[in-house]
Structures are given as structure tokens and as C-alpha cells.
SEBA-845000 format. One record per residue: residue in three letters; x, y, z of N, C-alpha, C, O in turn. Coordinates in steps of 0.2 Angstrom, whole numbers, padded with zeros to 4 digits, always signed. Layout:
// SEBA-845000
ALAXYZXYZXYZXYZ ...
***
This chain:
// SEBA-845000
UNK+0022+0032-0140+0026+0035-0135+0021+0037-0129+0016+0039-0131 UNK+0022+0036-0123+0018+0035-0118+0017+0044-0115+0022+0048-0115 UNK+0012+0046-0113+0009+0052-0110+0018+0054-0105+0022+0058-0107 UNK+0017+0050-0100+0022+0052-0095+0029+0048-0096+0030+0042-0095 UNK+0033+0054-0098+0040+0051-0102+0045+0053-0096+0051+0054-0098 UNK+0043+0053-0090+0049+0055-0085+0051+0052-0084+0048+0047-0082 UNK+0059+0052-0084+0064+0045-0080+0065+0046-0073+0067+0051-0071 UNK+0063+0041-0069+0064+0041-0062+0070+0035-0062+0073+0031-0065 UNK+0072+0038-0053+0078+0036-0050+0077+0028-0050+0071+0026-0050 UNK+0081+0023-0050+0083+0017-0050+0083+0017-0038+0086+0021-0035 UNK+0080+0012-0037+0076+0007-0039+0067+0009-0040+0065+0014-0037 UNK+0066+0006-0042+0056+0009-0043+0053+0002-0040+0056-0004-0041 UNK+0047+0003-0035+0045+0001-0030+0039-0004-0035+0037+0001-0038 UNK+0036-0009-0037+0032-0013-0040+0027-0017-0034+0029-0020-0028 UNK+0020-0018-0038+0016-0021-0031+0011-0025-0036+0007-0022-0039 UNK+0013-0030-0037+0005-0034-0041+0002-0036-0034+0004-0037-0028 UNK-0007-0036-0038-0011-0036-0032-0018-0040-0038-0018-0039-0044 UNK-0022-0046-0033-0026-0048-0035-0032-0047-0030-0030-0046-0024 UNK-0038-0049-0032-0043-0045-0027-0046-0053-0026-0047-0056-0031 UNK-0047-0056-0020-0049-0062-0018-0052-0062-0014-0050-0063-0008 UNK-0061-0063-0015-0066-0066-0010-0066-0071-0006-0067-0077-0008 UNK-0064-0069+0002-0065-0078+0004-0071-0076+0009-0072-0071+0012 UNK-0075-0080+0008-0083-0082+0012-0080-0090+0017-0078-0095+0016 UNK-0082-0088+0024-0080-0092+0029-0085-0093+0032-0088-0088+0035 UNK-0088-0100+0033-0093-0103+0035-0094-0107+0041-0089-0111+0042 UNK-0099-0108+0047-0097-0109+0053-0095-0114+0055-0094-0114+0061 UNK-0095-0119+0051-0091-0127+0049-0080-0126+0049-0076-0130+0049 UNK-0081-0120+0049-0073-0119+0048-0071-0117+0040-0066-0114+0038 UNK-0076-0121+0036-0073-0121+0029-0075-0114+0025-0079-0110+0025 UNK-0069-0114+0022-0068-0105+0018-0071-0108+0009-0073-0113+0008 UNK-0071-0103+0005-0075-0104+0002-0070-0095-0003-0071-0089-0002 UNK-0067-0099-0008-0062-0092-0011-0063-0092-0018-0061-0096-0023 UNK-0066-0085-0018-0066-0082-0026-0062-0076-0029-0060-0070-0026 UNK-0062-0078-0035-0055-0072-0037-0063-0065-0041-0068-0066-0045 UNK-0061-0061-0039-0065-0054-0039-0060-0053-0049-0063-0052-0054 UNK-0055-0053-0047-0052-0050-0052-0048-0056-0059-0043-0059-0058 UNK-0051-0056-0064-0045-0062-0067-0038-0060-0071-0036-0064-0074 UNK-0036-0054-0070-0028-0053-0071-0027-0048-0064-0031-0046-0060 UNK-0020-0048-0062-0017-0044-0057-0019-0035-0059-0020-0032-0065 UNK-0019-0032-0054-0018-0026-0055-0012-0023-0053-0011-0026-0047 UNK-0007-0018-0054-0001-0016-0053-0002-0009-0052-0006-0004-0053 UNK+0005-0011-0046+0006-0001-0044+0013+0000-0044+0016-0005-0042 UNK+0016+0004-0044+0023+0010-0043+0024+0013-0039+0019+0017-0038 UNK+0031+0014-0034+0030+0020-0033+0037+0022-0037+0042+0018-0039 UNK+0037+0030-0040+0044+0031-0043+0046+0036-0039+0043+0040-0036 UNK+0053+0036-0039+0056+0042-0034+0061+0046-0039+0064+0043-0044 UNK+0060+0053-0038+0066+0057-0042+0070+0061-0036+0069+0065-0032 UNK+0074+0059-0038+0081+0063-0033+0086+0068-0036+0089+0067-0042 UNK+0086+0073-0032+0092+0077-0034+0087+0079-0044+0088+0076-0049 UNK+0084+0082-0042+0081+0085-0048+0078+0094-0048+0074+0097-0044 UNK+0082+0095-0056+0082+0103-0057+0074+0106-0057+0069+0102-0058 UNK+0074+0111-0055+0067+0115-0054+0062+0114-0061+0056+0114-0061 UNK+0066+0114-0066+0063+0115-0071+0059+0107-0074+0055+0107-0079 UNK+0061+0102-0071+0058+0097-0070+0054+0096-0066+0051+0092-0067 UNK+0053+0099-0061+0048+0096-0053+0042+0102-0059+0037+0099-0060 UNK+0043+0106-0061+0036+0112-0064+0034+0108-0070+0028+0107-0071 UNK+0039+0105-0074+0035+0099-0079+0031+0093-0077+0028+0091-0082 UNK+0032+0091-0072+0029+0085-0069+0024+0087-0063+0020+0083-0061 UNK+0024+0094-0061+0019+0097-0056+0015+0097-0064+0012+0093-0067 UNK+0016+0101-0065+0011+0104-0073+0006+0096-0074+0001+0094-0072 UNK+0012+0092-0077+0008+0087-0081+0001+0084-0074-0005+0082-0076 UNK+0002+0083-0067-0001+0081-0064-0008+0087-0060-0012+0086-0056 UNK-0006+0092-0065-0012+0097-0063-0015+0095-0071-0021+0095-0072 UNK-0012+0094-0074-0015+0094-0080-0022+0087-0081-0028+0087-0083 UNK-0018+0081-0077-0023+0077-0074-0027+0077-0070-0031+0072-0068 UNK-0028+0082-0067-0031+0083-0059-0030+0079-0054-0035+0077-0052 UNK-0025+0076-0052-0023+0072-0049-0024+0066-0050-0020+0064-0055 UNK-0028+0060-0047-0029+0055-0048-0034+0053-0051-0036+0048-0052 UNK-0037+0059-0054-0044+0058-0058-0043+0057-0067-0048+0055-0070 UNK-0040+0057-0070-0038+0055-0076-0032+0050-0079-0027+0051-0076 UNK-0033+0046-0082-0028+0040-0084-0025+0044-0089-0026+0050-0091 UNK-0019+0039-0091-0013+0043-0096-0009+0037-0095-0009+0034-0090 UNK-0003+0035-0102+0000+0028-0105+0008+0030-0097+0008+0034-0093 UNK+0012+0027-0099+0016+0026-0096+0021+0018-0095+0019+0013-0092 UNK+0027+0019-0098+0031+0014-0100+0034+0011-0095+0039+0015-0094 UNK+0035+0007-0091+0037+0003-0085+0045+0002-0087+0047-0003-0090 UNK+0052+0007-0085+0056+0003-0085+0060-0002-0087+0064-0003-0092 UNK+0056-0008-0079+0056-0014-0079+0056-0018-0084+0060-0023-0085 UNK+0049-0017-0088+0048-0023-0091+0047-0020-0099+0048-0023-0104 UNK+0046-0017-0098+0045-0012-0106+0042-0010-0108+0043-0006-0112 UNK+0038-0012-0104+0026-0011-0106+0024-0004-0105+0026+0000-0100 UNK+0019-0002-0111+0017+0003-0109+0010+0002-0106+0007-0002-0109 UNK+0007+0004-0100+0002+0003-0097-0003+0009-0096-0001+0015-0096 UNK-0009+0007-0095-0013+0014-0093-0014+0015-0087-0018+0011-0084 UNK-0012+0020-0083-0012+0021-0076-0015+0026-0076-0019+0028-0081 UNK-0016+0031-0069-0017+0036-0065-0012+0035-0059-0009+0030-0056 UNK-0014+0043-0057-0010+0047-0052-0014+0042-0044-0020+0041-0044 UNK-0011+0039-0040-0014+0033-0035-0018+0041-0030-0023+0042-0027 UNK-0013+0045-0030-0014+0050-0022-0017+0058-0027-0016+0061-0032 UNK-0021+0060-0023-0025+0067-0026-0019+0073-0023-0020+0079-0024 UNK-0014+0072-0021-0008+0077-0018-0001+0074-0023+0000+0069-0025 UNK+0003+0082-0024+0008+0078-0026+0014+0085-0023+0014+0091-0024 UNK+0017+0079-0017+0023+0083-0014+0029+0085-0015+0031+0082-0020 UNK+0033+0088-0014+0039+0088-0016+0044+0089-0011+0042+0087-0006 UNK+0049+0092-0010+0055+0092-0007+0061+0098-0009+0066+0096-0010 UNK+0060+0103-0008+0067+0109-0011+0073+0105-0005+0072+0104+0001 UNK+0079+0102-0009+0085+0100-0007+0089+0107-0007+0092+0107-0002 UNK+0090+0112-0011+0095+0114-0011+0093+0120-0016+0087+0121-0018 UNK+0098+0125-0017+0094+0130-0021+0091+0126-0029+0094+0123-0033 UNK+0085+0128-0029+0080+0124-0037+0083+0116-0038+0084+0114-0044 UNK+0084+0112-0034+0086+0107-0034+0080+0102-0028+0080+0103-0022 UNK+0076+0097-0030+0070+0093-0026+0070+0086-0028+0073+0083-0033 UNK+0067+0083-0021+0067+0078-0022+0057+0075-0021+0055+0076-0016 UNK+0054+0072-0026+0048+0070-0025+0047+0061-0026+0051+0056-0025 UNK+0041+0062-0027+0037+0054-0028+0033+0055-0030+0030+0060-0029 UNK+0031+0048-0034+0025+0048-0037+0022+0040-0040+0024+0037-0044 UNK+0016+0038-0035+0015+0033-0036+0008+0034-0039+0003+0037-0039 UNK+0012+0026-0044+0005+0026-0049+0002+0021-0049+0005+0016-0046 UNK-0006+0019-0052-0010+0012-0051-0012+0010-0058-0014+0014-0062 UNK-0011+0005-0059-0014+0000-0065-0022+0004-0067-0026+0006-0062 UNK-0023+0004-0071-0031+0005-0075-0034+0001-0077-0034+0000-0083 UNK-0040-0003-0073-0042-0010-0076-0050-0005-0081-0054-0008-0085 
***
């Protein structure tokens, strides 16, 4: 069972990203290397319309990580996968909608 079990709002934002050296030579010809040999992935997840006593379990669990400084499992979704991430941003904002009623985000990064 994965660290962070929060279900976020439908749709969730996905970013595969690969790291690619291009070295450019004064002949015009480039010269490209892959930095990284699998992709690395990011999220963002949105909760809307959520009770107070969720925004304090999911504040908690991200103090409990110190923001982006510690990894923890999490299950995608999309694809089913449980993956190792971290918090991408050292801040996590929120939003009072209504009386104990918020809307946040929270984008997360692949752990290579």
C-alpha cells in the first residue's frame, strides 16, 4: 500500500520527461546524448471541494516529509503503478472555498 493514499480530483496532469545532451559543432552538425536511459515523470494532482479535515491530513503528511526533501511510494491512478516520488515544490498552498471547505494541489516528481 503506497505512503500517500489520497484520492485526487479527475483529471491529473502527467509529464514524462527525458534528459538530452545536444553538443553543437561549428560545422552546423549536433551531436545528441541521452543523460538519462528511462523517462522520468511528474504530476500535478488537484483536490476540489475538500472537507478541512482532509486539507490537515495531507498538510500533516507534507510536513511530515519536509516538503520536498523526502521520498514516499504512491500509486498513479492512471496506470496502477506504485512509484517513488517526492513533494516537486518546498511550499504547499491551499485555498478556503467556503466555511472548512478547500481547494489545493500538489505536484509530484518521479525518484530516479
Amino acid at each position: 500500500m503506497s505512503d500517500f493514499n489520497f484520492n485526487p480530483d479527475f483529471v491529473i496532469d502527467e509529464e514524462v520527461e527525458f534528459k538530452t545532451l545536444v553538443s553543437q559543432y561549428e560545422s552546423g552538425a549536433e551531436q545528441r546524448r541521452r543523460k538519462w536511459e528511462n523517462p522520468r515523470r511528474r504530476w500535478r494532482l488537484r483536490f476540489n471541494t475538500r472537507p478541512k479535515a482532509e486539507l490537515v491530513n495531507v498538510k500533516s503528511f507534507f510536513l511530515g516529509k519536509k516538503g520536498a526533501f523526502l521520498e514516499f511510494t504512491w500509486t498513479n491512478p492512471n496506470d496502477g503503478i506504485e512509484y517513488v516520488v517526492r513533494f516537486l515544490e518546498d511550499s504547499f498552498r491551499f485555498i478556503l472555498k467556503a466555511y472548512e471547505i478547500y481547494d489545493y494541489e500538489i505536484a509530484l516528481i518521479e525518484v530516479k
